[in-house]
C-alpha atoms as an extended CHARMM CRD file, in Angstrom:
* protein
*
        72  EXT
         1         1  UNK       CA            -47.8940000000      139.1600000000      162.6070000000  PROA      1               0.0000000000
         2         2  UNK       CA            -50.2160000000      141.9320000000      161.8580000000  PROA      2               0.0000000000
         3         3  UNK       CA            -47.6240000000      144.3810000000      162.8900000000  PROA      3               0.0000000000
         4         4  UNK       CA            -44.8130000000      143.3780000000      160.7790000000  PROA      4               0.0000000000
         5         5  UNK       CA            -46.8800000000      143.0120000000      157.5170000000  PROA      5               0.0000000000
         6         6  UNK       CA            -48.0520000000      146.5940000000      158.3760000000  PROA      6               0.0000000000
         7         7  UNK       CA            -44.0230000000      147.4980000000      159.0010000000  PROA      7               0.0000000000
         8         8  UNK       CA            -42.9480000000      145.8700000000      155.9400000000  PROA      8               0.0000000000
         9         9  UNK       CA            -46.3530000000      147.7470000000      153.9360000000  PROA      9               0.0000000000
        10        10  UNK       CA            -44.7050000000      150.9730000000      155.0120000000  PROA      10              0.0000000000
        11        11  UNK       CA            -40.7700000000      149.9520000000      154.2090000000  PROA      11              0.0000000000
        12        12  UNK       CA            -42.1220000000      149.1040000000      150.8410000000  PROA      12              0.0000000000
        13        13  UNK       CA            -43.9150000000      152.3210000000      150.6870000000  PROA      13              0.0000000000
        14        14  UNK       CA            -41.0200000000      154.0850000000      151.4670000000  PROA      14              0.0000000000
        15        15  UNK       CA            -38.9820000000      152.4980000000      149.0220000000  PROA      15              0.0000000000
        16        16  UNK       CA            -41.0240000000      153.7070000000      146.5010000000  PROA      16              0.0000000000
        17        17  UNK       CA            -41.0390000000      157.3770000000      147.3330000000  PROA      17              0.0000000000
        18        18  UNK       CA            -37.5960000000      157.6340000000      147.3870000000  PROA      18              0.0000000000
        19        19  UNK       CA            -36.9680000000      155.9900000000      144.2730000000  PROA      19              0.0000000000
        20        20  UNK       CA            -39.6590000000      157.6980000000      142.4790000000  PROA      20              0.0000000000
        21        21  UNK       CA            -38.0520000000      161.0420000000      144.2480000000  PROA      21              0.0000000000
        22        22  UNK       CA            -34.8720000000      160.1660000000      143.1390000000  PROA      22              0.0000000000
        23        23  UNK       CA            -36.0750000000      159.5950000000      139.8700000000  PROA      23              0.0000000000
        24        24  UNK       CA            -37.2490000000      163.1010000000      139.6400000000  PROA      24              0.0000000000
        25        25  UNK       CA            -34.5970000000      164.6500000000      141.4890000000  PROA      25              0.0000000000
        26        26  UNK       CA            -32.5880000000      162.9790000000      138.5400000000  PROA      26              0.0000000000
        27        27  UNK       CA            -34.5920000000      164.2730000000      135.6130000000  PROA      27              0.0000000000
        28        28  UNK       CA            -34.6320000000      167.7920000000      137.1600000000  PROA      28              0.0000000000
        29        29  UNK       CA            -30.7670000000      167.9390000000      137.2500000000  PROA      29              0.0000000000
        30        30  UNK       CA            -30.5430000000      166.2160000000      134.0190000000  PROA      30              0.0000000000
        31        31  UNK       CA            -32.8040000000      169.1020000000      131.9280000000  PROA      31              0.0000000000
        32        32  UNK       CA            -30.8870000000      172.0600000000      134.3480000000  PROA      32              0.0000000000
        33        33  UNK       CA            -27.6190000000      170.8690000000      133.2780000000  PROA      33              0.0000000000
        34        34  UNK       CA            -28.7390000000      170.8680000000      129.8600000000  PROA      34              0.0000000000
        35        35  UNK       CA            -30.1240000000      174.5800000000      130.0080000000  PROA      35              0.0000000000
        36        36  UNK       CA            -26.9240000000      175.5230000000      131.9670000000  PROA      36              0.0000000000
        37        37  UNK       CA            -24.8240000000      173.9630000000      129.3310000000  PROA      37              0.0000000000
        38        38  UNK       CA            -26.8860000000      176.0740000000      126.2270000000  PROA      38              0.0000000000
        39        39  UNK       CA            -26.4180000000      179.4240000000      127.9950000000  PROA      39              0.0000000000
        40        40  UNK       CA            -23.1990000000      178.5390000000      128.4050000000  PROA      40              0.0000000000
        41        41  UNK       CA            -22.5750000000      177.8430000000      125.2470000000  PROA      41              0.0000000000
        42        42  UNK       CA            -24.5730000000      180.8130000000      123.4630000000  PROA      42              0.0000000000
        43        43  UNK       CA            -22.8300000000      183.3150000000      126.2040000000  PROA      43              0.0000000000
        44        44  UNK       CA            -19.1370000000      181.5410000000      125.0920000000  PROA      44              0.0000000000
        45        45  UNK       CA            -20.3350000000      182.6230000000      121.4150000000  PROA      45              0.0000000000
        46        46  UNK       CA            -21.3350000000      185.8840000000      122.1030000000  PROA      46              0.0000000000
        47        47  UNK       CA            -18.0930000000      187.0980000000      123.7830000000  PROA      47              0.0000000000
        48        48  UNK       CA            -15.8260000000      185.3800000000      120.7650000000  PROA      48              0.0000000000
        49        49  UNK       CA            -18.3360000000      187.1480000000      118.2430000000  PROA      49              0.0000000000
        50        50  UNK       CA            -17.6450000000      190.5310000000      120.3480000000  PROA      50              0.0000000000
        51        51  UNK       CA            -13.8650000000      190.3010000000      120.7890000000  PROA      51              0.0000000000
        52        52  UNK       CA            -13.4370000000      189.8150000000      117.0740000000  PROA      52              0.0000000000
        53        53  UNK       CA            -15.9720000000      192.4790000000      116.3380000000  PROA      53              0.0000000000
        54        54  UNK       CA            -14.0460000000      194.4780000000      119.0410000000  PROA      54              0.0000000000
        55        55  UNK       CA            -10.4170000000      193.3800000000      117.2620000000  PROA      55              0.0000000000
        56        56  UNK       CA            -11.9250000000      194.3110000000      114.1560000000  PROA      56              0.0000000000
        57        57  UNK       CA            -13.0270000000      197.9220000000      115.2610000000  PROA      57              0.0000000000
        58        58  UNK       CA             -9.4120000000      198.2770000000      116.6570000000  PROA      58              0.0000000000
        59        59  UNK       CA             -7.9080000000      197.3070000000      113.7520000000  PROA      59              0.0000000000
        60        60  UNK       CA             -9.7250000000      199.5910000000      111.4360000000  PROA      60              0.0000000000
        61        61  UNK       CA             -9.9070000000      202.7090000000      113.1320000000  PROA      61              0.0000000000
        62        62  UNK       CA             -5.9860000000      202.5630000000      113.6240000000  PROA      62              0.0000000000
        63        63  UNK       CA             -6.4070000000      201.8290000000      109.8050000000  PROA      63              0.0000000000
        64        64  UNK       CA             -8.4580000000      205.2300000000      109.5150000000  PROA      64              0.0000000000
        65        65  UNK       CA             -6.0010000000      206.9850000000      112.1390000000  PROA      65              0.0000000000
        66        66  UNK       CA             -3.3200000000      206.1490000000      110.1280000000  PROA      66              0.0000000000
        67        67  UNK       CA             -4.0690000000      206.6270000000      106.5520000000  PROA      67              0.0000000000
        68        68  UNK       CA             -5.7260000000      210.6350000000      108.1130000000  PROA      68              0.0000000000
        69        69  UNK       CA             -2.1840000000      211.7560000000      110.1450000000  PROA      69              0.0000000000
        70        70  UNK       CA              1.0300000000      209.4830000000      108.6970000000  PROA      70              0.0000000000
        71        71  UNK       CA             -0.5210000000      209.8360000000      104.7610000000  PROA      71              0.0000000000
        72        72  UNK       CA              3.0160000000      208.7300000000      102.7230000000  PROA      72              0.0000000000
């Protein structure tokens, strides 16, 4: 009798590790999906801001080409 309430101490035990371990297994992947999802984000942001920047540049210096050599 001893033995089994001893068995079932440690089952119980158990059962709380890996819940509480699961727990925080869950709130760790929660908060790194959330940072992975930000820098995703901000890094999606920057490259649009520096193709249109980029597009921009393009479009004047052709602008600037233009208007030096094919005057009218």
């Amino acid at each position: 009798m001893r033995a089994e309430l001893i068995q079932e101490l440690q089952l119980l035990q158990n059962s709380r590790a890996n819940k509480f371990a699961d727990e925080l297994a869950d709130r760790i992947l929660s908060s790194v999906d959330a940072v992975n999802e930000k820098v995703q984000s901000s890094m999606s942001k920057r490259g649009n801001m520096l193709m249109l920047l980029d597009k921009t540049l393009n479009f004047s210096t052709i602008r600037k080409l233009r208007n030096r050599f094919f005057r009218p």
